[in-house]
ZATI-595772 format. One record per residue (C-alpha): residue in one letter; x, y, z. Coordinates in steps of 0.001 Angstrom, whole numbers, padded with zeros to 6 digits. Layout:
BEGIN
+------+---------+---------+---------+
: fifi :      px :      py :      pz :
+------+---------+---------+---------+
:    A :       X :       Y :       Z :
...
+------+---------+---------+---------+
***
This chain:
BEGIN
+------+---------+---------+---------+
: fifi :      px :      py :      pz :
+------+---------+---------+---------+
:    X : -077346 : -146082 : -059987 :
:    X : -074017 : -147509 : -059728 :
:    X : -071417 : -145502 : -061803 :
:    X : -068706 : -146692 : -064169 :
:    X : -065811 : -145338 : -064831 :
:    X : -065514 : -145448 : -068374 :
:    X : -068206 : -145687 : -070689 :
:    X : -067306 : -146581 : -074291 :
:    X : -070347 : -145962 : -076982 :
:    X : -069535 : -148081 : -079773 :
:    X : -068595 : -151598 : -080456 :
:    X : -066610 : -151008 : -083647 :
:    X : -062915 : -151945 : -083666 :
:    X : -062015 : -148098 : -082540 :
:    X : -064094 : -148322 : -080107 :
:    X : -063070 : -151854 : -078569 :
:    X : -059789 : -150798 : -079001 :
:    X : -060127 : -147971 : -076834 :
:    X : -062283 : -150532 : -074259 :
:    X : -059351 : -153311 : -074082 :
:    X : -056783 : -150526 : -074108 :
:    X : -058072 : -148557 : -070745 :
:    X : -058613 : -152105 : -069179 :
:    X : -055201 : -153297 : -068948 :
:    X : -054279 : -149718 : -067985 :
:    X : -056786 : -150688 : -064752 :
:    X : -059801 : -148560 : -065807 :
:    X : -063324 : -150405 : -065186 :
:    X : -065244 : -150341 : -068823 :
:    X : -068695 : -151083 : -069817 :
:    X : -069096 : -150974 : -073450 :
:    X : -072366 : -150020 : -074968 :
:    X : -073771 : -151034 : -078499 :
:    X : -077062 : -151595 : -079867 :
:    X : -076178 : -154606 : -081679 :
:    X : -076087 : -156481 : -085816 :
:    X : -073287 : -155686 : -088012 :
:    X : -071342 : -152714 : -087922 :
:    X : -068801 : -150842 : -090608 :
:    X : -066161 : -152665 : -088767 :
:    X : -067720 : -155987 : -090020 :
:    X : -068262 : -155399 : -092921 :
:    X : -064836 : -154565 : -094035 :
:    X : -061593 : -156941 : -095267 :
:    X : -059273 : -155853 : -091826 :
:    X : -056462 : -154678 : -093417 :
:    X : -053599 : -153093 : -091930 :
:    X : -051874 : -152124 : -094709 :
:    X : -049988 : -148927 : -094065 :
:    X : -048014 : -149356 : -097428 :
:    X : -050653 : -149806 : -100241 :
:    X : -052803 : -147264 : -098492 :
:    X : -050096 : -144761 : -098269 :
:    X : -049094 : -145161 : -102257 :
:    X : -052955 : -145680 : -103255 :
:    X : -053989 : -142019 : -101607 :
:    X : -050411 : -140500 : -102183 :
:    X : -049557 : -139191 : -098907 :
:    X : -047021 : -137462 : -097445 :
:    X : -044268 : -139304 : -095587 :
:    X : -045307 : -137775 : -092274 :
:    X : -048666 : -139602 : -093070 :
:    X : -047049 : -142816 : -093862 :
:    X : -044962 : -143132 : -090849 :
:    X : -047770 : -142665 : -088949 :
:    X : -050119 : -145121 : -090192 :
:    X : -046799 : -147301 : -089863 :
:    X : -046354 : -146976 : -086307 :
:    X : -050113 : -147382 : -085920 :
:    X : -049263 : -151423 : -087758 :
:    X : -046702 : -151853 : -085796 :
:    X : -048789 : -151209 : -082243 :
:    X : -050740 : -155110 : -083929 :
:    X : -048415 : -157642 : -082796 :
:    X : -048830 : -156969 : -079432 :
:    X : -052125 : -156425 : -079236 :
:    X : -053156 : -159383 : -081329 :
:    X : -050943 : -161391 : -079010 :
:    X : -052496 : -160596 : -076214 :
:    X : -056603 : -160715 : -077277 :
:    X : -056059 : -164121 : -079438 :
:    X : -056339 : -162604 : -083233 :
:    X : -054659 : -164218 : -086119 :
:    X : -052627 : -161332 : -087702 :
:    X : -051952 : -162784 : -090922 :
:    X : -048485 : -161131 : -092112 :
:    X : -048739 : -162602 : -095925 :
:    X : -047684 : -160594 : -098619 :
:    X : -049850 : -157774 : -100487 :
:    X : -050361 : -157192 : -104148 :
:    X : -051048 : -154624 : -106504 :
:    X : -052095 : -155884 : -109423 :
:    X : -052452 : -153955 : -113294 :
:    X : -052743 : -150622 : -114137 :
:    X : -050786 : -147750 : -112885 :
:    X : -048394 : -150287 : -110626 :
:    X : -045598 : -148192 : -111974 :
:    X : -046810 : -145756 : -110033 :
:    X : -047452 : -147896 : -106663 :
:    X : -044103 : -149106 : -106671 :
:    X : -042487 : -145745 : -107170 :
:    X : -044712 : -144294 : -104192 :
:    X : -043966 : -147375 : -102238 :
:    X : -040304 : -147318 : -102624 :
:    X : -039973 : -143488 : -101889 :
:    X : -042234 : -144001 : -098552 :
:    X : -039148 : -146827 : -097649 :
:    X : -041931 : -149647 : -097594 :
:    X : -040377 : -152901 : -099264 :
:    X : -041412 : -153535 : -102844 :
:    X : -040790 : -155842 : -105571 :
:    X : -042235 : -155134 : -109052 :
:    X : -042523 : -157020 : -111812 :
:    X : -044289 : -157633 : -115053 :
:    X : -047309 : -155546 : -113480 :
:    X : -046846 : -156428 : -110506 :
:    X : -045842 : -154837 : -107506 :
:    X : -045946 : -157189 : -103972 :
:    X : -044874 : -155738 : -100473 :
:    X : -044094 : -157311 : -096878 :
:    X : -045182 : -154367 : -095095 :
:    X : -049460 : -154944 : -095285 :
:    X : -051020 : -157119 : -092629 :
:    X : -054391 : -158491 : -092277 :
:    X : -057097 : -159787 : -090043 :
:    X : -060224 : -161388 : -090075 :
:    X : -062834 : -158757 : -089114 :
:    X : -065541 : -160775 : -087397 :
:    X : -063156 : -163331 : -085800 :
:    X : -061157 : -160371 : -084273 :
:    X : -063690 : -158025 : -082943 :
:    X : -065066 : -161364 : -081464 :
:    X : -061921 : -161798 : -079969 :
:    X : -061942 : -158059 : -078338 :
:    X : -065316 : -158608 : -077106 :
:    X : -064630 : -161644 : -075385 :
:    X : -061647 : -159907 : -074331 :
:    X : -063217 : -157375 : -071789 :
:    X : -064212 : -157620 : -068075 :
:    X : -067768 : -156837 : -068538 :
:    X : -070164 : -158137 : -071915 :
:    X : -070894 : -155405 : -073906 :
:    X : -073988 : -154203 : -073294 :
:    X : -076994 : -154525 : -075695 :
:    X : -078517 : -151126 : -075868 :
:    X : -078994 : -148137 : -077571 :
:    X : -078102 : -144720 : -075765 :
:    X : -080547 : -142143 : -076401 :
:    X : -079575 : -139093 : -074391 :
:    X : -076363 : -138040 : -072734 :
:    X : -076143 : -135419 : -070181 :
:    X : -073166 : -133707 : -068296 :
:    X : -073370 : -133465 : -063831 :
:    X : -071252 : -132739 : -061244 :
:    X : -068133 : -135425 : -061416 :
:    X : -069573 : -137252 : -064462 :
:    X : -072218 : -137838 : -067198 :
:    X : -075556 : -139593 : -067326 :
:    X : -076902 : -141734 : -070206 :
:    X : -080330 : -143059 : -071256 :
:    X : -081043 : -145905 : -072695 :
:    X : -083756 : -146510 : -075376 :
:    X : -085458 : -149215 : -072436 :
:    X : -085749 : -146335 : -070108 :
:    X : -082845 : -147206 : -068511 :
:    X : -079750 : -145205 : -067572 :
:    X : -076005 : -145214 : -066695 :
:    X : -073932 : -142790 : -065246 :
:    X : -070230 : -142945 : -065992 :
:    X : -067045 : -139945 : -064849 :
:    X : -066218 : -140592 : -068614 :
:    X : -067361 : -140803 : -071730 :
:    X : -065976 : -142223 : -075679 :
:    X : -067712 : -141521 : -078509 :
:    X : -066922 : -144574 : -080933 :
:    X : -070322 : -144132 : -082811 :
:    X : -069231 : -144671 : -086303 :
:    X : -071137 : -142252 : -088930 :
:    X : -074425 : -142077 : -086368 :
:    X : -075799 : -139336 : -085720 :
:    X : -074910 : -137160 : -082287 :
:    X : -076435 : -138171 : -079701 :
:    X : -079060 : -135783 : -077859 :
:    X : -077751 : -134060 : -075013 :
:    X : -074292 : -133371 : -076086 :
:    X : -072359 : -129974 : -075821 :
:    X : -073118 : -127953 : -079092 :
:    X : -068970 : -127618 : -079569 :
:    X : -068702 : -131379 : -079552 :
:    X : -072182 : -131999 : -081729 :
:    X : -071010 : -130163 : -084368 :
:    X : -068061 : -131740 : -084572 :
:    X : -069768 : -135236 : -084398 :
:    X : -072591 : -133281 : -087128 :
:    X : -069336 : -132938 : -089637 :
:    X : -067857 : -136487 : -089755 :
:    X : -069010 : -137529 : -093773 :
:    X : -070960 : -141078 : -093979 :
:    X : -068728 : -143175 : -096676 :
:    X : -071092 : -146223 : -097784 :
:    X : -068711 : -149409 : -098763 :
:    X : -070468 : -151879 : -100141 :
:    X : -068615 : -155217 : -100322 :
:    X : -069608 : -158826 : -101275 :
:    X : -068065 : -162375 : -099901 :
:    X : -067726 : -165512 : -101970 :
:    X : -067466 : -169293 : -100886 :
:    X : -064542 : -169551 : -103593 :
:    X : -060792 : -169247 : -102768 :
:    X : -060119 : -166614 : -105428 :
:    X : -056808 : -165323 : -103679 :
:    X : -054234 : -166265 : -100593 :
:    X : -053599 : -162937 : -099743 :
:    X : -054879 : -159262 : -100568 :
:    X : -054789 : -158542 : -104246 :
:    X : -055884 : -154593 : -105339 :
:    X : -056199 : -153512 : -108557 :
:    X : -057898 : -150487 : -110213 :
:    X : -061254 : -150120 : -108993 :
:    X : -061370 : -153054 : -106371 :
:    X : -059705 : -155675 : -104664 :
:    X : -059777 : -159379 : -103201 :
:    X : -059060 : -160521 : -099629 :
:    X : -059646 : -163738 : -098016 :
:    X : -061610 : -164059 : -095112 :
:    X : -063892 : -166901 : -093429 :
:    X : -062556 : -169771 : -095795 :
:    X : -063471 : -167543 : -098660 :
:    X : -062886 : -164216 : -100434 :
:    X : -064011 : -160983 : -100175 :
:    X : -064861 : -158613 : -103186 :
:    X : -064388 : -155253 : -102244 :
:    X : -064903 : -152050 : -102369 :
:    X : -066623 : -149546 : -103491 :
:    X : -066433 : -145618 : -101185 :
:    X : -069934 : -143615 : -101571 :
:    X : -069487 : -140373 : -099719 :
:    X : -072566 : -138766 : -098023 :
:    X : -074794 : -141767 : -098051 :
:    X : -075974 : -143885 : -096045 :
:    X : -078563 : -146194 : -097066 :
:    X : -077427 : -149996 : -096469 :
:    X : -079120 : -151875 : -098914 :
:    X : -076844 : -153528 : -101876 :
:    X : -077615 : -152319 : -105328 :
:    X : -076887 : -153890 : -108389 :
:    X : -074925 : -150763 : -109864 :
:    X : -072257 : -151527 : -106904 :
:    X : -072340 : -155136 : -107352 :
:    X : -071473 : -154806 : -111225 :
:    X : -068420 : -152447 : -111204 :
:    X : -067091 : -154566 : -108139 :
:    X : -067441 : -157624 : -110205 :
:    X : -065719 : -156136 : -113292 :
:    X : -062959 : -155028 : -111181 :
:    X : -062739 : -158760 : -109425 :
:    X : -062837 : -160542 : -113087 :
:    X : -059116 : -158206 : -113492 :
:    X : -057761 : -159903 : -110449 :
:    X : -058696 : -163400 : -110673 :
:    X : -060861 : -165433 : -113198 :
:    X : -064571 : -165619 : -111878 :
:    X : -067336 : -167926 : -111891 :
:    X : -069986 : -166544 : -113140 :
:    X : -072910 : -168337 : -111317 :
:    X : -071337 : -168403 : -107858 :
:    X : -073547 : -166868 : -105082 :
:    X : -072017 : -163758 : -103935 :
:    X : -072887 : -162207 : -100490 :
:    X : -073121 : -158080 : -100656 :
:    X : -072722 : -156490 : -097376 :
:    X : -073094 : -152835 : -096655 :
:    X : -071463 : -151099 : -093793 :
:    X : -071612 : -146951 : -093351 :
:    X : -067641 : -145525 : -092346 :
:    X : -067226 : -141858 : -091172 :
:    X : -064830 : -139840 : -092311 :
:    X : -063430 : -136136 : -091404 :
:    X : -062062 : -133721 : -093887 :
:    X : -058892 : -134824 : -093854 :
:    X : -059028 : -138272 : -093279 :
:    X : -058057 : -138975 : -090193 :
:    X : -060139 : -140501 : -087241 :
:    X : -060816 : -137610 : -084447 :
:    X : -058922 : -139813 : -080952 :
:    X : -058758 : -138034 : -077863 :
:    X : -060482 : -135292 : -075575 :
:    X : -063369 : -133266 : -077145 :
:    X : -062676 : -130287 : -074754 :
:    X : -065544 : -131098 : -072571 :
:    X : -064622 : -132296 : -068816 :
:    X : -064674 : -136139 : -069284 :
:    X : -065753 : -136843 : -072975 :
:    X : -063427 : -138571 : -075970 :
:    X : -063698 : -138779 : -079295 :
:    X : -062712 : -141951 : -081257 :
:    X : -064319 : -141342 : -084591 :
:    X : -064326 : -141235 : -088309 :
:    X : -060954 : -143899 : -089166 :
:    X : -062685 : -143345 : -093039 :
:    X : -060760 : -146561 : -094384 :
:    X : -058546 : -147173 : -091907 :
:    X : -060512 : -148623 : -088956 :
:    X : -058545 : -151470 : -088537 :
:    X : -055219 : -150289 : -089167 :
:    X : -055682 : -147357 : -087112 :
:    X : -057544 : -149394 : -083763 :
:    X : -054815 : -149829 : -082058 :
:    X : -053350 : -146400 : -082189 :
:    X : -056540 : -144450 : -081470 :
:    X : -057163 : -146978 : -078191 :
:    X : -053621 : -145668 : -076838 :
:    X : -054236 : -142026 : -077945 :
:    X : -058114 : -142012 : -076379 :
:    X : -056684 : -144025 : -073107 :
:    X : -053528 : -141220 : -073352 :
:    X : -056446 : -138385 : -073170 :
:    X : -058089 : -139628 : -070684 :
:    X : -055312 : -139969 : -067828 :
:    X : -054095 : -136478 : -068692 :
:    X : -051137 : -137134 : -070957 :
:    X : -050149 : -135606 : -074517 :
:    X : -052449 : -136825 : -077479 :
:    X : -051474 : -137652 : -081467 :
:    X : -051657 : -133855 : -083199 :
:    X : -052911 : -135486 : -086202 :
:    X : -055866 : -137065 : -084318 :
:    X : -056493 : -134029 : -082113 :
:    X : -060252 : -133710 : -082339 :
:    X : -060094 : -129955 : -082082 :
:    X : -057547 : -129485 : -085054 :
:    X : -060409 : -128503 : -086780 :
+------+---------+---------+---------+
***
């Protein structure tokens, strides 16, 4: 059984992130993922440190972090092929008083107007395009499979796969979304993979052009993406089913008829991804403190934002150098 050097569980964006990330730093990768659409699909790929920072109120420390985590895109887009569309973002309605207020004291640009409130500093990408783009981005495919057991050896770990078949790698990444842990992990790292929260979003995508950039208002947004727009989104903590339901689909439609004038007979396509979030928000990105297994889990509902930053910290982990305090997994 030949070994691998790094094997990353998980093809969300974290965990491609990490993947492209420790190749150009050399490292041989083989990405694992049992396949269909994850979270990281179905989402609207914003990075959008400024209307996430005034929407959850954060502290500044918070704020300049997820701003140097937007400004780790250019490159990285640059160098995979992904459109990073740098158009301007939009509050829209109620409480924008507040948004620009927050905005302005964080130092992200603002102007506000007549219930308005647009700022430069929110990017955006389109989520299947660009985690196309990462995949096609590695040295090896990612590999179609589900692991079903890990366990530690001299040097290295071994994994199962659900075929029967196994892998043995000196290094493991956990980038496994909200699933459950896997069997054969340390109990110290299990429970910490046992206390990430599943956050159901459920989201829907219309044929109809119904904004040019990201437009949020109370209670939802709109974002284009694939020549249409996206209707998004509602947060569910501690479930995970992933079937639509008509409750979500109403209140994201009320919130959408705010923001732009509706059709009311237009198909709309509702998508369902499961997120995972930690206690305070942040994803857990580097060493677990066992020999040769990372953590790069739970972004909550900033995957995309965060992808870039969480490959550097994971790939910082791994060849021995200081991690991101705020993503330490063991902070908790």
């Amino acid at each position: 059984m030949a070994e691998i050097d790094v094997l990353v569980i998980g093809a969300g964006v974290l965990g491609l992130c990490c993947a492209v990330e420790l190749e150009r730093r050399g490292h041989g990768v083989q990405v694992v993922d049992p396949g269909g659409r994850n979270a990281s699909w179905v989402a609207a790929g914003m990075i959008a440190p400024a209307l996430e920072s005034a929407i959850e109120d954060v502290t500044p420390a918070r704020a300049a972090l997820l701003r140097r985590a937007r400004d780790l895109w250019p490159d990285l887009a640059e160098a995979k092929g992904i459109e990073l569309h740098r158009r301007p973002a939009e509050w829209r309605g109620e409480g924008a008083d507040v948004i620009a207020d927050r905005l302005a004291a964080l130092g992200f640009s603002v102007c506000h107007e007549r219930g308005r409130v647009v700022t430069d500093d929110d990017w955006q990408v389109d989520c299947p395009a660009a985690l196309d783009a990462l995949r096609k981005a590695l040295g090896r495919p990612v590999m179609a499979a589900k692991i079903e057991a890990l366990a530690a050896h001299d040097g290295g770990w071994s994994a199962t796969l659900s075929d029967g078949g196994s892998l043995a790698a000196r290094t493991i990444i956990l980038a496994t979304g909200a699933a459950e842990a896997i069997r054969g992990l340390p109990a110290r790292v299990a429970a910490l993979v046992s206390a990430v929260e599943p956050v159901r979003g459920q989201i829907g995508w219309t044929a109809a052009a119904l904004a040019d950039h990201v437009v949020r208002g109370p209670g939802g947004y709109l974002a284009p993406q694939g020549g249409g727009t996206l209707i998004g989104a509602t947060m569910d903590a501690r479930r995970r089913d992933q079937a639509p339901d008509a409750a979500s689909s109403e209140a994201l439609v009320a919130a959408a008829a705010r923001l732009a004038p509706l059709d009311p007979v237009a198909p709309i396509d509702w998508r369902v991804g499961v997120r995972g979030a930690t206690s305070d928000g942040l994803p857990l990105a580097g060493p677990s403190g066992e020999p040769g297994l990372h953590l790069a889990l739970a972004p909550r509902r900033n995957g995309w934002l965060l992808g870039p930053l969480v490959g550097r910290v994971v790939a910082d982990g791994i060849e021995g150098r200081p991690g991101e305090p705020a993503l330490d997994p063991l902070r908790f």
